[in-house]
N, C-alpha and C positions, 0 to 999 in steps of 0.2 A: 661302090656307093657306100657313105659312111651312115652311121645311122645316128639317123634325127630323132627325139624321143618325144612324142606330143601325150605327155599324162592329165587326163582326167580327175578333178579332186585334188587339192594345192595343199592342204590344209592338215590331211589325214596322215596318221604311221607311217602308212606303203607310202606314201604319195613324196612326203618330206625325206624318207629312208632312200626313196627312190631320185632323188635332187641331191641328195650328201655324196652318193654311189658313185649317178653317172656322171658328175664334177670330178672325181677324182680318177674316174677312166678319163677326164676330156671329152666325154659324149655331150653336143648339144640336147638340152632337152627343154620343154617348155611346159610347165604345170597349169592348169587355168582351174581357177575359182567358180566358185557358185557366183560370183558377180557377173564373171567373163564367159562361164560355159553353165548353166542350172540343168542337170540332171529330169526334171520335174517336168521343166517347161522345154525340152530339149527339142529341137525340131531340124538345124543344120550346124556342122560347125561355123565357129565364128572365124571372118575374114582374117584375121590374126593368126589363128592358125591353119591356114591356108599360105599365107606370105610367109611363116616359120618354115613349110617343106618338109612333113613329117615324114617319115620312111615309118613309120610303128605305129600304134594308138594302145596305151596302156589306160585302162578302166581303172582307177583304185579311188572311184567316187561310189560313195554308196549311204544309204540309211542307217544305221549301225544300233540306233537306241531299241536297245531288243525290247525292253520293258515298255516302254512308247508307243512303241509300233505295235502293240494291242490295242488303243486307244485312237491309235492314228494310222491307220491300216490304208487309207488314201492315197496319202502321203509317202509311206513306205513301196506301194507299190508305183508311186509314180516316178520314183527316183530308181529304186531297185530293178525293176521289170521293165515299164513301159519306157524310161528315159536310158536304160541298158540296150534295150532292142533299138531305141534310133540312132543310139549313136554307131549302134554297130551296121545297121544299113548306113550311114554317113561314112564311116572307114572300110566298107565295102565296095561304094558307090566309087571311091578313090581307089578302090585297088590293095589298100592299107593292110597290113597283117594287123590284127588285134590281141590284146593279151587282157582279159577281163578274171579279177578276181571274185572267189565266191566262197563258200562257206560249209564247216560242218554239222550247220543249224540245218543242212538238206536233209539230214538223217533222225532220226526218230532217239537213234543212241539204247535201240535195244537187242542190237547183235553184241553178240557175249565176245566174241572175236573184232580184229580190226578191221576197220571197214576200205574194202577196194574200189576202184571209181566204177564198176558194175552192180553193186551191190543196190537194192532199191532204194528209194529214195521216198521220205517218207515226212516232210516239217512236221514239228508239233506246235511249232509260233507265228503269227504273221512274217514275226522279221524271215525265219527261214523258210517260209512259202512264198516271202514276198523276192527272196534270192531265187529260188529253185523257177520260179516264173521269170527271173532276169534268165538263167540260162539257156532257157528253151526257147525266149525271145532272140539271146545273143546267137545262135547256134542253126534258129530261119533264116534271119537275117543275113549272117556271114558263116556261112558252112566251113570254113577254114580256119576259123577263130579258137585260141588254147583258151581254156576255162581253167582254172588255178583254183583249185577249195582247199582254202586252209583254216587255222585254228589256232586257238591261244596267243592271240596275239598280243606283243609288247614293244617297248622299245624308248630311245630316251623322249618322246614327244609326244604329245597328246595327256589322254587320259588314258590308263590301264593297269593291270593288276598289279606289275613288279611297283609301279609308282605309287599306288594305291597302298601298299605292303608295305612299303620303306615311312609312306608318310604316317600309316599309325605307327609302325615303329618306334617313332620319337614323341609319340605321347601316351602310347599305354605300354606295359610290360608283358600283357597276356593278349594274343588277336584268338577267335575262332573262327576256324576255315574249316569248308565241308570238304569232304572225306570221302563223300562216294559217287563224285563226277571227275570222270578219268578221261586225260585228253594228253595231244603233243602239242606243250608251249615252243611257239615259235617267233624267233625277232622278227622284226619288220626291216631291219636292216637286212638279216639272211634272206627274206623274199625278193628286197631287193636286186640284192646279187644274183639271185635264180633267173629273177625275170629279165636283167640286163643282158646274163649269158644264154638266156635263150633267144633274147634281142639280137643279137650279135649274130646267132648261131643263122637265124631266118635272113641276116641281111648276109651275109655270107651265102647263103643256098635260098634262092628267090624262088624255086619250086617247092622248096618245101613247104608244104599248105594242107601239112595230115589233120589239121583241128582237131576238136577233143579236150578230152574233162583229165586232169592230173592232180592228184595230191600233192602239195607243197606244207610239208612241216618238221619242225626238229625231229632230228634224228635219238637213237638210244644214246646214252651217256659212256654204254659198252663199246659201241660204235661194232654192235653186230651185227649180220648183213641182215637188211631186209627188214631189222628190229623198226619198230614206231616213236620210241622215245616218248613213252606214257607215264603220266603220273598224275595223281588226283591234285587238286587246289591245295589240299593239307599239306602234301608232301613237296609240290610248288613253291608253294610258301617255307616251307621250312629250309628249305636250299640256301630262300633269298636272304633268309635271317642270315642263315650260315656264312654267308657272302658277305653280308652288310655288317657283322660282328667283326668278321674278321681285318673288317676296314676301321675299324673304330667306333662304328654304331653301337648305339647301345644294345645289352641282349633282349629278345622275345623269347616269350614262352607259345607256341602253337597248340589250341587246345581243338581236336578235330570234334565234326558235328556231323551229324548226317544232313541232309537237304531239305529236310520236313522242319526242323530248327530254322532254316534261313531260306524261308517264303517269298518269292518274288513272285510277278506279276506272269510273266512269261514262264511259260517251262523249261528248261533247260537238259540235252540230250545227256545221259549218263554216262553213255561212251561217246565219244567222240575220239576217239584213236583213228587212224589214219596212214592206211600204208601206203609208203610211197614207190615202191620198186616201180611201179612204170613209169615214174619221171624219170628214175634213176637207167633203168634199161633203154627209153629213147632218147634221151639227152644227155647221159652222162651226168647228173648233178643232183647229189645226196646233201642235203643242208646238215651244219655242220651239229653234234652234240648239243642237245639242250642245255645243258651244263654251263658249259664252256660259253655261247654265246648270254646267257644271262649273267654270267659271271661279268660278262666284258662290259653289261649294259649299267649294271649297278656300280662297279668303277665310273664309269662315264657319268652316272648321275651323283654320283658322292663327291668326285669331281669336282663338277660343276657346280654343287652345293658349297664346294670350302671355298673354293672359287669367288 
C-alpha cells in the first residue's frame, strides 16, 4: 500500500513544509483548510477526505498565537485540545495511524538540564495547557497515535523568527534579542522530513502502532551524539545575521537583553531544550544540524527576495 497523506492545517509551517516534501517524494497528499476541515467546530471528517483514501492523518493544525491565547483561552482550547481529540477518534474510528504535533510550551522550562519525553509536564500559558490538554485527549481517543513536541520553529513560510530577523535587518543596524531563553531552533521543512519518513516507515509495518510522545528538533551544530542543538534567541539571532551578511545583507549589530526587558503577555519556558535520542533510537532519525538547515532557509528567502 502506498501512502496517502491527509494533513490537517493547509496554511501553517508543518503543514506547507509538509506539501513541498511529499511532492518531491511523489507522495499523494491532501491538506484541508479551516474552510474545509475547522479544528474548533470539528465533529467528522469531511466527505473529501474520505474519497482522497488516506493511509495517515497528520495534525499540523493548531492555535499558535501564544500571547492571544491568554485573552482567548476558549478558543485555544477549542482548536488545540477539544478539536485535537475528535479528530483523533475520527482517524481511529478508520483505522488511521495519526501523527499529531505538539510543543515545548508542555514544560514549565525550569529543569536546568534538557528535557526527555518523561520528564513532568508543567504549562505556564494557556497556549501550552491548552496543547498539553490536545495530547491526553489525542492519546484516549487513539492509543496508537506518535505525539511530536517540538520547538523553535521556522522556515521560508508563514510568520517566524529567522523572517522576523532578516526583516529588521534591513531597517535598523542594531536588533535586541533576549539572551536567557535557550531552546533547539528547528525547520519546518526538517519536521517535515521526520514525519514523511516516519510515514513511510508505518505504512511499510501496518503493526507497528507503539504510539507515544517523541521529541523532534534540531540537532547540535557539533553533530554530537545525543547533543540538543541549544541556543538562546541572542545567539539564534546572531547565526542568522551571520548568514544573511554573508549573502549581501546588510550587517546587524545583536545587543542581548535579559527577558524582564522584553515583556510579553504569555510567559515563555526558559529552557526549552529538548532531547531527542528516542526518536533517534526507535526510528532511526536525528534532524539535521541547526546550523546548516537555517543556513539553507535564509539562502531560500534572500532568494526569493532578489527574485
Amino acid at each position: 500500500m502506498s501512502v496517502r497523506l491527509l494533513v490537517i492545517g493547509r496554511n501553517g509551517q508543518v503543514a506547507r513544509s509538509l506539501a513541498e516534501r511529499a511532492q518531491a517524494r511523489g507522495l499523494p497528499l491532501l491538506a484541508l483548510g479551516r474552510a474545509d476541515c475547522d479544528l474548533a467546530s470539528f465533529h467528522d471528517l469531511p466527505a473529501q477526505a474520505d474519497v482522497f483514501r488516506p493511509t495517515i492523518v497528520i495534525n499540523a493544525a493548531a492555535y499558535t498565537a501564544v500571547d492571544d491565547a491568554e485573552d482567548n483561552a476558549e478558543a485555544a482550547f477549542a482548536v488545540n485540545a477539544r478539536g485535537a481529540g475528535r479528530l483523533a477518534e475520527a482517524a481511529a474510528r478508520r483505522g488511521l495511524p495519526l501523527l499529531h504535533l505538539s510543543t515545548d510550551y508542555v514544560y514549565d522550562g525550569t529543569k536546568p538540564a534538557p528535557y526527555v519525553e518523561s520528564d513532568p509536564v508543567n504549562p505556564i500559558g494557556v497556549y501550552g495547557k491548552s496543547k498539553l490538554a490536545g495530547e491526553e485527549a489525542v492519546r484516549t481517543a487513539h492509543p496508537g497515535a506518535l505525539i511530536f513536541r517540538t520547538a523553535w520553529v521556522y522556515s521560508p513560510f508563514g510568520r517566524n523568527f529567522v523572517k522576523t530577523m532578516l526583516r529588521l535587518g534591513r531597517d535598523r543596524d542594531c536588533v535586541s534579542v533576549v539572551d536567557d531563553q535557550y531552546g533547539s531552533p528547528t525547520s519546518a521543512l526538517d519536521i517535515a522530513d521526520a514525519l514523511l519518513d516516519v510515514a513511510q516507515r508505518l505504512d511499510r509495518d501496518r503493526a507497528d502502532d507503539r504510539g507515544g510522545i517523541y521529541h523532534l528538533a534540531g540537532s547540535d551544530p557539533q553533530g554530537a551524539l545525543n547533543a540538543t542543538g541549544a541556543t538562546s534567541w541572542y545567539t539564534f539571532a546572531q547565526a542568522i545575521f551571520e548568514v544573511a551578511n554573508s549573502l549581501g545583507e546588510p550587517p546587524v549589530r545583536v545587543e542581548p537583553i535579559p527577558t524582564r526587558e522584553f515583556p510579553t503577555k504569555a510567559g515563555r519556558p526558559a529552557n526549552s531544550r529538548l532531547d531527542c535520542a528516542k526518536l533517534e533510537v526507535d526510528f532511526g532519525i536525528r534532524l539535521p544540524p541547526w546550523r546548516d538547515s537555517v543556513d539553507q532557509v535564509i539562502r531560500r528567502l534572500i532568494a526569493e527576495t532578489v527574485a
